[in-house]
N, CA, C and O atoms as a Tinker XYZ file with bonds, in Angstrom:
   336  protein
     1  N     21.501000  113.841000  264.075000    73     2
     2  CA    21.796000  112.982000  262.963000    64     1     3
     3  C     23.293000  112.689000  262.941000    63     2     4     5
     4  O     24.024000  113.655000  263.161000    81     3
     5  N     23.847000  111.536000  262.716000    73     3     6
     6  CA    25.170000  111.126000  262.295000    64     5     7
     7  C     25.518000  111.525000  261.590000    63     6     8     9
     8  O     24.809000  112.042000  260.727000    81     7
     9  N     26.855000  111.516000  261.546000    73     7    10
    10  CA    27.570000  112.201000  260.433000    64     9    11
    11  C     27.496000  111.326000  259.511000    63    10    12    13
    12  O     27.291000  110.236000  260.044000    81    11
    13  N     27.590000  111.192000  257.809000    73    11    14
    14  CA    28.096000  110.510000  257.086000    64    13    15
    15  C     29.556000  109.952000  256.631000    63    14    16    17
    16  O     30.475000  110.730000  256.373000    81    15
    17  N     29.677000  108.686000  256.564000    73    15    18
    18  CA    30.431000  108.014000  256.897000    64    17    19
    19  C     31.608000  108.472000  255.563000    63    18    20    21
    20  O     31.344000  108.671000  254.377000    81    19
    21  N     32.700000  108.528000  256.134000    73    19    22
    22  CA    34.016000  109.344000  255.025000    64    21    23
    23  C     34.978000  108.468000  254.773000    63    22    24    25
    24  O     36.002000  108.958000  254.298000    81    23
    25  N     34.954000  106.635000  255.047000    73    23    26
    26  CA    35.578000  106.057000  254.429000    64    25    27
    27  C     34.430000  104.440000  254.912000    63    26    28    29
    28  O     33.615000  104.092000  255.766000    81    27
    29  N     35.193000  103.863000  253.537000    73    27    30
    30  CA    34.168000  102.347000  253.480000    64    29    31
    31  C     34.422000  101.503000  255.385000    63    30    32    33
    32  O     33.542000  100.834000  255.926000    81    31
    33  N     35.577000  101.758000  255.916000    73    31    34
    34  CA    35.346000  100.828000  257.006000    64    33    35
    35  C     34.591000  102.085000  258.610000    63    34    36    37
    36  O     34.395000  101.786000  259.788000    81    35
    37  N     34.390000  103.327000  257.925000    73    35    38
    38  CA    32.558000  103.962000  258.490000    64    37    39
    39  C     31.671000  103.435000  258.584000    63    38    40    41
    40  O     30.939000  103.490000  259.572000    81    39
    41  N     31.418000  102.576000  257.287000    73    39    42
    42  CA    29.941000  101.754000  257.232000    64    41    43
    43  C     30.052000  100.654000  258.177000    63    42    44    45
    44  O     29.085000  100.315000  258.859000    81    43
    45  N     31.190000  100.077000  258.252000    73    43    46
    46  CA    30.991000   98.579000  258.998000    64    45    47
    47  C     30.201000   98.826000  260.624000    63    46    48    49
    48  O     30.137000   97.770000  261.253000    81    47
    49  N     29.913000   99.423000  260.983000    73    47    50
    50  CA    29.266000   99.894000  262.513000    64    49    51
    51  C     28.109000   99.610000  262.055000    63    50    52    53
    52  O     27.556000   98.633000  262.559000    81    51
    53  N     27.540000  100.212000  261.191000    73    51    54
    54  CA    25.947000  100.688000  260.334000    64    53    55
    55  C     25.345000   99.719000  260.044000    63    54    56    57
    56  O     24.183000   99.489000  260.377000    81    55
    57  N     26.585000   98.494000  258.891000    73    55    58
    58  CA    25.561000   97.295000  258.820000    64    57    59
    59  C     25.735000   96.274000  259.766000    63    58    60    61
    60  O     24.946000   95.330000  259.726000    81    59
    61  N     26.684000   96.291000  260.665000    73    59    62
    62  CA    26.293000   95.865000  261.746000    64    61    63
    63  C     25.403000   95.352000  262.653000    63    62    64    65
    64  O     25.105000   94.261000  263.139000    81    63
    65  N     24.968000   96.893000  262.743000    73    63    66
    66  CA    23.605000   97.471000  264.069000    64    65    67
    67  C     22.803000   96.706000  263.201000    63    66    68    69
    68  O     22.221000   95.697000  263.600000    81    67
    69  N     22.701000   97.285000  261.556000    73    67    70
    70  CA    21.288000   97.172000  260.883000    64    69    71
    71  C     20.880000   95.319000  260.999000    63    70    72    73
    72  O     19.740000   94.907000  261.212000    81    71
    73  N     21.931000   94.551000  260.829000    73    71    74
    74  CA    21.246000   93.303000  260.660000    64    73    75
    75  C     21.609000   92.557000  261.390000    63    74    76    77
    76  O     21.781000   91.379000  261.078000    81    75
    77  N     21.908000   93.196000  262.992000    73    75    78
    78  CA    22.075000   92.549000  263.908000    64    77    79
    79  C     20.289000   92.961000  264.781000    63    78    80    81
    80  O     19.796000   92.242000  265.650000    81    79
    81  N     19.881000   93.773000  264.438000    73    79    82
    82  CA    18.886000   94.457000  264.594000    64    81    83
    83  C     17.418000   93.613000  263.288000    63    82    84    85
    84  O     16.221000   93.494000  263.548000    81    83
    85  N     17.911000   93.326000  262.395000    73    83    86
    86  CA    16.677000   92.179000  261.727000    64    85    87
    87  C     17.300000   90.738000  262.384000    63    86    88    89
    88  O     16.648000   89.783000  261.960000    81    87
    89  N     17.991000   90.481000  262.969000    73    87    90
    90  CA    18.296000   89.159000  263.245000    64    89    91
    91  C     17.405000   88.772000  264.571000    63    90    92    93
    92  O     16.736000   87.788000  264.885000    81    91
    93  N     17.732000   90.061000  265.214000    73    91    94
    94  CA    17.501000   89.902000  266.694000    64    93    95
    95  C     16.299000   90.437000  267.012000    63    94    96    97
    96  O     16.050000   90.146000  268.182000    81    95
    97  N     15.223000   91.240000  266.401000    73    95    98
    98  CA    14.382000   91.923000  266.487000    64    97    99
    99  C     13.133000   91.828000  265.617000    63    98   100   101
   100  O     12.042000   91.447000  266.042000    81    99
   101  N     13.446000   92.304000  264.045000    73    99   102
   102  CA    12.403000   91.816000  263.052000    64   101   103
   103  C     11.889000   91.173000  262.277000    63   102   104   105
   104  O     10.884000   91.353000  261.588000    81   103
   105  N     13.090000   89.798000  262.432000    73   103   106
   106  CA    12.662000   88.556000  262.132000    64   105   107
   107  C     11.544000   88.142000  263.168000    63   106   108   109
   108  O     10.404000   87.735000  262.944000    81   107
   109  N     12.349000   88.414000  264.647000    73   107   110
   110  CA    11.484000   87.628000  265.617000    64   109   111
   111  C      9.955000   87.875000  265.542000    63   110   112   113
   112  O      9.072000   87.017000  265.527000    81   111
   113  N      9.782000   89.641000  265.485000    73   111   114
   114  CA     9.054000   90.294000  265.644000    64   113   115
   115  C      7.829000   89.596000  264.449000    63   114   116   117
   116  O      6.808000   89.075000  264.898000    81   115
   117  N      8.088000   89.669000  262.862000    73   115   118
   118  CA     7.479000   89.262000  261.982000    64   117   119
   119  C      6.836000   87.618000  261.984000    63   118   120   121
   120  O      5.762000   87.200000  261.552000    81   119
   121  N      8.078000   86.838000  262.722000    73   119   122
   122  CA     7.655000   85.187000  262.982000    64   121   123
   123  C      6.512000   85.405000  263.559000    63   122   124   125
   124  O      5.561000   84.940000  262.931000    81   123
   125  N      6.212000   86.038000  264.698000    73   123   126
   126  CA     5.330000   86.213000  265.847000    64   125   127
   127  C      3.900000   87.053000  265.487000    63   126   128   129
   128  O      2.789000   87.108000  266.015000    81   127
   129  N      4.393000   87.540000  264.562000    73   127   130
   130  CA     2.558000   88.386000  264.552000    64   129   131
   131  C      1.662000   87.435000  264.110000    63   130   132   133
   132  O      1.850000   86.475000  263.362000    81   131
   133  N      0.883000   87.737000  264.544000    73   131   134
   134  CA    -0.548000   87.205000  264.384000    64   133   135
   135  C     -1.876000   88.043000  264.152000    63   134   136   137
   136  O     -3.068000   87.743000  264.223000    81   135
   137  N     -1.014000   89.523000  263.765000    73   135   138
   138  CA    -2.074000   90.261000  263.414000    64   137   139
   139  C     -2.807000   90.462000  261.830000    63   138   140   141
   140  O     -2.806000   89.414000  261.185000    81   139
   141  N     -3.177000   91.175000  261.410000    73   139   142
   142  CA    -4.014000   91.755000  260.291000    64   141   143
   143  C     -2.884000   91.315000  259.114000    63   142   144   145
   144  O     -1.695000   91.526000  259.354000    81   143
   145  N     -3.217000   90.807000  258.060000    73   143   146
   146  CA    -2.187000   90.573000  256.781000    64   145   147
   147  C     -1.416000   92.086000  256.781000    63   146   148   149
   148  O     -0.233000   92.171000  257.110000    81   147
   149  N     -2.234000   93.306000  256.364000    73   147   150
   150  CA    -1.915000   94.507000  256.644000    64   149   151
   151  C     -0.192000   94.715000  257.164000    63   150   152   153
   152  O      0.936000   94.874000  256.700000    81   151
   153  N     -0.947000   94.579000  258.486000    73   151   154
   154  CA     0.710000   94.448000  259.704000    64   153   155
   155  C      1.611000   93.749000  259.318000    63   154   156   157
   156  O      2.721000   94.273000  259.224000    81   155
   157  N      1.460000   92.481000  259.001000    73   155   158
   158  CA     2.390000   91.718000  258.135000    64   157   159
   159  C      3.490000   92.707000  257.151000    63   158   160   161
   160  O      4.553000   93.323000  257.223000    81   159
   161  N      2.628000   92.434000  256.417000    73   159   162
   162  CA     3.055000   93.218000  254.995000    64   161   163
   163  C      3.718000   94.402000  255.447000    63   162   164   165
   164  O      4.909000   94.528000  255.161000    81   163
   165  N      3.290000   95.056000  255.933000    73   163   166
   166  CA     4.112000   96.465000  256.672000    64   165   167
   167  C      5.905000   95.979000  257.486000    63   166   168   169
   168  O      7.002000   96.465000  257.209000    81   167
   169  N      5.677000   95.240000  258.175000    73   167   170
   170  CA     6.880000   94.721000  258.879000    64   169   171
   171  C      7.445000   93.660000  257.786000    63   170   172   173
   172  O      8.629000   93.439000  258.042000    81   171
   173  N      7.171000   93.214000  257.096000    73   171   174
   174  CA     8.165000   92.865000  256.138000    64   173   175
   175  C      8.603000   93.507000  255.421000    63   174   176   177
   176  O      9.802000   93.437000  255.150000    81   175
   177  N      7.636000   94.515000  254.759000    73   175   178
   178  CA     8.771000   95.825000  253.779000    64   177   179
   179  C      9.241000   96.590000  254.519000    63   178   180   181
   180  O     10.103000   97.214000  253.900000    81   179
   181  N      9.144000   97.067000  255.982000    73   179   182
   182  CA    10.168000   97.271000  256.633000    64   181   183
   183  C     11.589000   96.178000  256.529000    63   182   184   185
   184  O     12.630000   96.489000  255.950000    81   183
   185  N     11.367000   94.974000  257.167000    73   183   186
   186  CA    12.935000   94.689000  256.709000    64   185   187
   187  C     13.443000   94.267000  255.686000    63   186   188   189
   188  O     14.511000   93.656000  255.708000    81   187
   189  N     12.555000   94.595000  254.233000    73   187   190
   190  CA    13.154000   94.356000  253.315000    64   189   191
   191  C     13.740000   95.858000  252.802000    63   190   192   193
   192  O     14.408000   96.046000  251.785000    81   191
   193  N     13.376000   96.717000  253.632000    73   191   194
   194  CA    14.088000   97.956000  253.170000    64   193   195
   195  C     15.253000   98.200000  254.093000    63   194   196   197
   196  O     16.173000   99.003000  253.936000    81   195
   197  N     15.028000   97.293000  255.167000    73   195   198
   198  CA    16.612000   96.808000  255.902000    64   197   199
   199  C     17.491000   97.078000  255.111000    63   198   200   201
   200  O     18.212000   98.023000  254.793000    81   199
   201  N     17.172000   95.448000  254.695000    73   199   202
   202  CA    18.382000   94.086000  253.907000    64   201   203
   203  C     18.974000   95.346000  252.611000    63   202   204   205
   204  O     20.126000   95.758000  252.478000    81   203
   205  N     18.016000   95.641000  251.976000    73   203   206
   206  CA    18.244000   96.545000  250.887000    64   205   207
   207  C     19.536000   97.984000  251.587000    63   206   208   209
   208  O     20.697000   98.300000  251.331000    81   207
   209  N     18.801000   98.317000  252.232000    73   207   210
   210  CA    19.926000   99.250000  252.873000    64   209   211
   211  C     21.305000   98.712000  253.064000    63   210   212   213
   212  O     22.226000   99.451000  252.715000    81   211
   213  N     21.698000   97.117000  253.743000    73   211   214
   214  CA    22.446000   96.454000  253.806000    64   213   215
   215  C     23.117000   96.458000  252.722000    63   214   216   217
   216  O     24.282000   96.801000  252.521000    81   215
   217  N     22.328000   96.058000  252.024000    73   215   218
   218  CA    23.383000   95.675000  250.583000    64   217   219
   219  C     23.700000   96.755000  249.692000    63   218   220   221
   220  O     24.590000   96.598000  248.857000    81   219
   221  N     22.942000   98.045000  249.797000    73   219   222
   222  CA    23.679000   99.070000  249.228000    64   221   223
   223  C     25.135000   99.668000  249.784000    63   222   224   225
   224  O     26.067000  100.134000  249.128000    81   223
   225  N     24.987000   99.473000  251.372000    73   223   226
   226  CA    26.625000   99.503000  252.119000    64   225   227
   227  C     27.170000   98.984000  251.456000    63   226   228   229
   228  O     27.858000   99.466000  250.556000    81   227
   229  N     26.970000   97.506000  251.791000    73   227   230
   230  CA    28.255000   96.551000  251.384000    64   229   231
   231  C     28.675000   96.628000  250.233000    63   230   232   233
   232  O     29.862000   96.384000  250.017000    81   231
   233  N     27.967000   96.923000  249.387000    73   231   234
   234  CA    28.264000   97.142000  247.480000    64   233   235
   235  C     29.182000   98.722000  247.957000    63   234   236   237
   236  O     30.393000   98.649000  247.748000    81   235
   237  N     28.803000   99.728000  248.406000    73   235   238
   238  CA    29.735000  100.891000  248.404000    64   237   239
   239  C     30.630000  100.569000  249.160000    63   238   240   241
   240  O     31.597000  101.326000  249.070000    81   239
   241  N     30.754000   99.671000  249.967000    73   239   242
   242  CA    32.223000   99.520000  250.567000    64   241   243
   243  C     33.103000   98.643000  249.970000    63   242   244   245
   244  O     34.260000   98.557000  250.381000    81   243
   245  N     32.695000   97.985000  249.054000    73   243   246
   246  CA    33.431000   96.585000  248.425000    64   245   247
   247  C     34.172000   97.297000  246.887000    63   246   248   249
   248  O     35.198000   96.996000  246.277000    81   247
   249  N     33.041000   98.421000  246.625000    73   247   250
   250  CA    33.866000   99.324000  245.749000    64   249   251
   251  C     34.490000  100.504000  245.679000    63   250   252   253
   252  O     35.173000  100.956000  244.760000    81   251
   253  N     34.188000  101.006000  246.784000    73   251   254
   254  CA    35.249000  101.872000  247.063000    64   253   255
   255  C     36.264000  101.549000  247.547000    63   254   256   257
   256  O     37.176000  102.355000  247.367000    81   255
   257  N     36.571000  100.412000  248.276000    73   255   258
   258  CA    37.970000   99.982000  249.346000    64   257   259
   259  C     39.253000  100.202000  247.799000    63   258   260   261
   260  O     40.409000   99.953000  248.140000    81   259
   261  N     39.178000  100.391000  247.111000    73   259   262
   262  CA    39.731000   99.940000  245.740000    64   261   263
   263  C     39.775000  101.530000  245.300000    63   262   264   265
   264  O     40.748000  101.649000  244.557000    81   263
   265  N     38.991000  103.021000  245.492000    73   263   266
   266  CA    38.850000  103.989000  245.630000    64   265   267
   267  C     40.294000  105.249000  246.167000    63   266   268   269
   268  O     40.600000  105.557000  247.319000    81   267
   269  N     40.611000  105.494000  245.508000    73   267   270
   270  CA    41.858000  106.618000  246.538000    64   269   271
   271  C     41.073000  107.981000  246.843000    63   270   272   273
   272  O     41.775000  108.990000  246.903000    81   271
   273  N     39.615000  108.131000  247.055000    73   271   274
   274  CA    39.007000  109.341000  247.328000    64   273   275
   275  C     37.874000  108.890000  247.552000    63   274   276   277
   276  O     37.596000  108.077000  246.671000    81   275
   277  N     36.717000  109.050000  248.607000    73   275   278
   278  CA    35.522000  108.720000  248.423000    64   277   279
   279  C     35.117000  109.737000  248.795000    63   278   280   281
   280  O     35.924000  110.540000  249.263000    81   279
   281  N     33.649000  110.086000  248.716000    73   279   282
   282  CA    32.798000  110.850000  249.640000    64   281   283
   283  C     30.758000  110.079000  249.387000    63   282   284   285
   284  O     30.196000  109.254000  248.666000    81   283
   285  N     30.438000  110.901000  250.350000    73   283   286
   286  CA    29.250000  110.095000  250.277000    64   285   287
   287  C     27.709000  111.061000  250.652000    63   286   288   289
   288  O     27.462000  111.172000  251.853000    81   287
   289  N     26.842000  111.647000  249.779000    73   287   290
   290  CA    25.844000  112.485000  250.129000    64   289   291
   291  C     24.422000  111.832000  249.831000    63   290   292   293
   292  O     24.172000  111.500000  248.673000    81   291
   293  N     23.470000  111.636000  250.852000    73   291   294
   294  CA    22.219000  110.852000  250.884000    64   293   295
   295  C     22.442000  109.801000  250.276000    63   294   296   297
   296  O     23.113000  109.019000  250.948000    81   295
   297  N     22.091000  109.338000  249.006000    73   295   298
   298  CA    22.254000  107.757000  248.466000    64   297   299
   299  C     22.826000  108.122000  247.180000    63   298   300   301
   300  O     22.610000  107.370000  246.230000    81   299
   301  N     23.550000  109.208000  247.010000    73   299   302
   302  CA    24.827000  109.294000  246.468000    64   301   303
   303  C     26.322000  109.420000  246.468000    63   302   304   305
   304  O     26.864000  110.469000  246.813000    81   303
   305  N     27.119000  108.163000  246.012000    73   303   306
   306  CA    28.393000  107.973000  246.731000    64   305   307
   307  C     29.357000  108.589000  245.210000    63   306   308   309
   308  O     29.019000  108.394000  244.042000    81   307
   309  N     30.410000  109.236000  245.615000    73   307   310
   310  CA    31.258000  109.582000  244.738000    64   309   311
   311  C     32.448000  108.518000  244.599000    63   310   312   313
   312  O     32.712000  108.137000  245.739000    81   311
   313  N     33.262000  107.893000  243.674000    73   311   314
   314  CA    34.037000  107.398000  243.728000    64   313   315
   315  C     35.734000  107.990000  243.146000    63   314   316   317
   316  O     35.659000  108.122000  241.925000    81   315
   317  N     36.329000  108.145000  243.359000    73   315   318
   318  CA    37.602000  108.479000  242.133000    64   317   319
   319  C     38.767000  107.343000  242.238000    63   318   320   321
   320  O     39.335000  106.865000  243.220000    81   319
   321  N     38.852000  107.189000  241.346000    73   319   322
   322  CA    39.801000  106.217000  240.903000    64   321   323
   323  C     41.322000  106.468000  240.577000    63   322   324   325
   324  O     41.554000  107.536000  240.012000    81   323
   325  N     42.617000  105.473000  240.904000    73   323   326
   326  CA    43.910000  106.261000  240.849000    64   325   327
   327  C     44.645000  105.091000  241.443000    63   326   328   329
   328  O     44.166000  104.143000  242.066000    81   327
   329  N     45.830000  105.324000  241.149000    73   327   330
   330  CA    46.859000  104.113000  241.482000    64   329   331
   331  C     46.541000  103.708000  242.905000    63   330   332   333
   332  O     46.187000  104.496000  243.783000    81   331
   333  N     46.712000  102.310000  243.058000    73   331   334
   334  CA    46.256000  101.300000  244.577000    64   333   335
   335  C     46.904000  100.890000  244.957000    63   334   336
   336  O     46.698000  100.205000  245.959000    81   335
């Protein structure tokens, strides 16, 4: 497992991969099925739990950059606040 990321420009690798990876992969992948509604539905809340992942980065990096301390444990981010 990776380490967790110990400052906001950590994440930029992460969402990167992640939606260079629905761009290039599970969009295509989802355009293309032709299977069971089921499958569908499955590979789309897969990348809607992408995008979602995405945008919880970018929201913790857009508010912490502004942060003089961060830290970050499972899908809880600490912030502290202090002259910038």
């Amino acid at each position: 497992m990776p380490p967790l990321p110990t400052t906001p420009d950590d994440l930029y690798p992460s969402i990167k991969r992640r939606l260079d990876d629905i761009e290039s992969f599970q969009i295509p992948r989802l355009g293309k099925c032709t299977g069971p509604i089921g499958l569908q539905r499955e590979l789309a809340e897969e990348t809607k739990g992408d995008l979602e992942q995405v945008r919880r980065s970018i929201e913790v990096s857009v508010l912490s950059s502004n942060a003089t301390e961060w830290s970050c444990t499972d899908d809880r981010h600490v912030l502290r606040w202090g002259k910038v």
